[in-house]
C-alpha positions in Angstrom: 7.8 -1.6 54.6 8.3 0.8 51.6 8.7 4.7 51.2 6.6 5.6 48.2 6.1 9.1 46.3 2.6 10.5 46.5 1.5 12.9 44.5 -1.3 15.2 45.6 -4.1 15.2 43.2 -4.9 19.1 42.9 -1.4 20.2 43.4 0.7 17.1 42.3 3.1 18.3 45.2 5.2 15.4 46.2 5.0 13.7 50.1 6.6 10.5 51.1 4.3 7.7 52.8 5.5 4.3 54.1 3.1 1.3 53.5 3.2 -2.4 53.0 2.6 -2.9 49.0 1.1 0.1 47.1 0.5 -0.2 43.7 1.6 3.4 41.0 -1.6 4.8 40.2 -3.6 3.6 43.8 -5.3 6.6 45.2 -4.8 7.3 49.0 -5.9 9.6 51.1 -3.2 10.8 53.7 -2.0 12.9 56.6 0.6 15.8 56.0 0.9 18.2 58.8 -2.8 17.7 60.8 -4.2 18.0 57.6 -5.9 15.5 55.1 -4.9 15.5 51.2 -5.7 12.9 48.4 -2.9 11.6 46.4 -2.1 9.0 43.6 1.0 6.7 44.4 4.6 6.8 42.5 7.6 4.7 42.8 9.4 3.6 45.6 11.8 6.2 47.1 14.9 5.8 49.9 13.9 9.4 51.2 11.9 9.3 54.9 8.4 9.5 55.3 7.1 13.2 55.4 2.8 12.0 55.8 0.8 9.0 56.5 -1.7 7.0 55.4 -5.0 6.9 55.6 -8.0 4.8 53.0 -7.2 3.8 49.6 -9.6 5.5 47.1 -10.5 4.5 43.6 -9.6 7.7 42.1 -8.7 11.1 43.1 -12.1 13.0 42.6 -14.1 9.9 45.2 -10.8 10.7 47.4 -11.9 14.4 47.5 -15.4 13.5 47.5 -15.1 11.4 51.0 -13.3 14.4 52.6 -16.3 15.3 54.1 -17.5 18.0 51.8 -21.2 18.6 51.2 -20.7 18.8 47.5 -17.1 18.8 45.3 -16.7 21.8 43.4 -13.6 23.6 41.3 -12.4 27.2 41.4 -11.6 28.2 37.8 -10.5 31.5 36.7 -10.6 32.1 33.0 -8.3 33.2 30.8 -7.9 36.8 29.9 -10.6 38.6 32.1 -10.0 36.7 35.4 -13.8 36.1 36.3 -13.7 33.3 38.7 -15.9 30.2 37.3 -16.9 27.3 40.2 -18.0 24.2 38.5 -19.6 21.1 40.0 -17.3 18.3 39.8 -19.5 15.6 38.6 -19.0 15.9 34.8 -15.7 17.2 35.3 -14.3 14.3 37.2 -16.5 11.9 34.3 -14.3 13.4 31.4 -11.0 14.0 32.9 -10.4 13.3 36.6 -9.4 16.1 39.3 -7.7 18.7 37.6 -4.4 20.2 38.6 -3.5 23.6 39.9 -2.3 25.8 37.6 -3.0 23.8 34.6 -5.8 25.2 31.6 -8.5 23.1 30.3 -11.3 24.3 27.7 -14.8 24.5 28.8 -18.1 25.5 27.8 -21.0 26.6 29.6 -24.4 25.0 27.9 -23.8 25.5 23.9 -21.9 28.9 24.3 -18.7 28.9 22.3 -16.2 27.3 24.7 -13.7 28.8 26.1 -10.0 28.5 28.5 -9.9 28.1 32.4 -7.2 27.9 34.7 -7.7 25.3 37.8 -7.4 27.0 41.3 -8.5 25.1 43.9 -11.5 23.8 45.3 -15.0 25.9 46.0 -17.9 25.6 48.2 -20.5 25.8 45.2 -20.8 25.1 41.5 -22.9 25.5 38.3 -23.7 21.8 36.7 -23.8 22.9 33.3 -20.3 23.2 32.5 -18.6 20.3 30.3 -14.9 19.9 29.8 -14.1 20.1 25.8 -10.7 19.9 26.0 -7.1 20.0 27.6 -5.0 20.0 30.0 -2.7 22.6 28.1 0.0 24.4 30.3 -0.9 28.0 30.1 -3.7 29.9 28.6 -1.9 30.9 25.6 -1.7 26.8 25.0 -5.3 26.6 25.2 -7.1 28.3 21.9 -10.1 27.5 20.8 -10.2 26.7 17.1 -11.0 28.9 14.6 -15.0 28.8 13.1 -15.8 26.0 10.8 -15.9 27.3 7.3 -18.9 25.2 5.1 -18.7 25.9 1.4 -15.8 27.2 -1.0 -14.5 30.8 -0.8 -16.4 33.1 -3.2 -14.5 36.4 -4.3 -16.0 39.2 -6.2 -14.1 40.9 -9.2 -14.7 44.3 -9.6 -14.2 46.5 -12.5 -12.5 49.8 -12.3 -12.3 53.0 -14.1 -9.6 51.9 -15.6 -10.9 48.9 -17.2 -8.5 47.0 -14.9 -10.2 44.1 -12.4 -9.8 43.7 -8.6 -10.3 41.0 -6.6 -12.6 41.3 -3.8 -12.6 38.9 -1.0 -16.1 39.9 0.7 -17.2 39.4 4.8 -19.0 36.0 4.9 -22.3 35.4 7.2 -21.2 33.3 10.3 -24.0 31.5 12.6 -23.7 29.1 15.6 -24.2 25.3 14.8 -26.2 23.2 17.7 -22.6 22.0 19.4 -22.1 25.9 19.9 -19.7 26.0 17.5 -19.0 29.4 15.0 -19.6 28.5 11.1 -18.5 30.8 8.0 -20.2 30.4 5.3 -17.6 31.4 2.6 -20.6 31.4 -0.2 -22.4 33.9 0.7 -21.6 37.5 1.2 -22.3 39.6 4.1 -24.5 42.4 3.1 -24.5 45.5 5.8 -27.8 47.2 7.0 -29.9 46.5 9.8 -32.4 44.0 7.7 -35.2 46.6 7.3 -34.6 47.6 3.5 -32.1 50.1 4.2 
């Protein structure tokens, strides 16, 4: 029998399991301490065992799944105000697997403008309509979301002065929400101030 690296699937904390013929990337779930943890095989290491094994998994989220949880759920907390954000794990796990601890991902709630997150752990609820957009980045500052879409070409407004000398103007544009959330500048137009009532 071997000694093979596992690394846990929220943490990717490293734990040495002996076994017959595991294959890199299998998914196990296995013992560390009295306590159960899911994991995706490495090489083959010389160093002792330091867990053991339990059920081979098809991939780390149905690992986490058959832990006997009612429903899988992730802790986020998102960048910059540290409001903590629980997810149902469903679409998660579709897009990009269990995520790691520590590590950002983009998200967006519905067809808000998305937004960064930074994986914590595990929770016992979730909202379902959260999808992933994009990520893993390594920090929040990693994780930007792009700038608005501009449709059109710039316009800019020369202005005559006293003078008779010309200035260029480059005016505020409108900007509206497209139907995949996403800000749009319309760099034809120019933003005219008021409240809309004919001031």
């Amino acid at each position: 029998m071997a000694n093979y690296i596992v690394n846990e699937c929220l943490t990717n904390d490293e734990y040495i399991i002996t076994g017959t013929s595991y294959t890199e990337g299998q998914v196990i779930r296995f013992v560390f301490n009295e306590q159960s943890y899911c994991g995706t095989v490495g090489e083959v290491t010389s160093s002792p065992p330091s867990a053991d094994f339990g059920q081979l998994y098809d991939d780390c989220c149905a690992c986490l799944e058959g832990d006997g949880r009612e429903s899988l759920n992730f802790k986020f907390i998102r960048c910059g105000t540290e409001e903590e954000i629980n997810i149902e794990a469903t679409n998660f796990c579709s897009y990009f697997g269990a995520p790691t601890t520590g590590v950002t991902y983009e998200i967006q709630f519905g067809y808000e403008t998305p937004f960064c997150v930074t994986f914590s752990g595990l929770s016992p609820s979730g909202v379902t309509n959260y999808t992933y957009v994009s990520g893993p980045f390594s920090n929040c500052e990693d994780c930007v979301s792009p700038p608005p879409i501009s449709a059109n070409t710039e316009s800019t407004v020369c202005q005559e002065v006293c003078d008779n000398s010309v200035i260029t103007i480059i005016p505020l544009h409108p900007t509206y929400t497209n139907s995949a959330g996403r800000e749009v500048v319309q760099m034809n137009a120019v933003l005219i101030g008021g409240n809309g009532l004919n001031s």
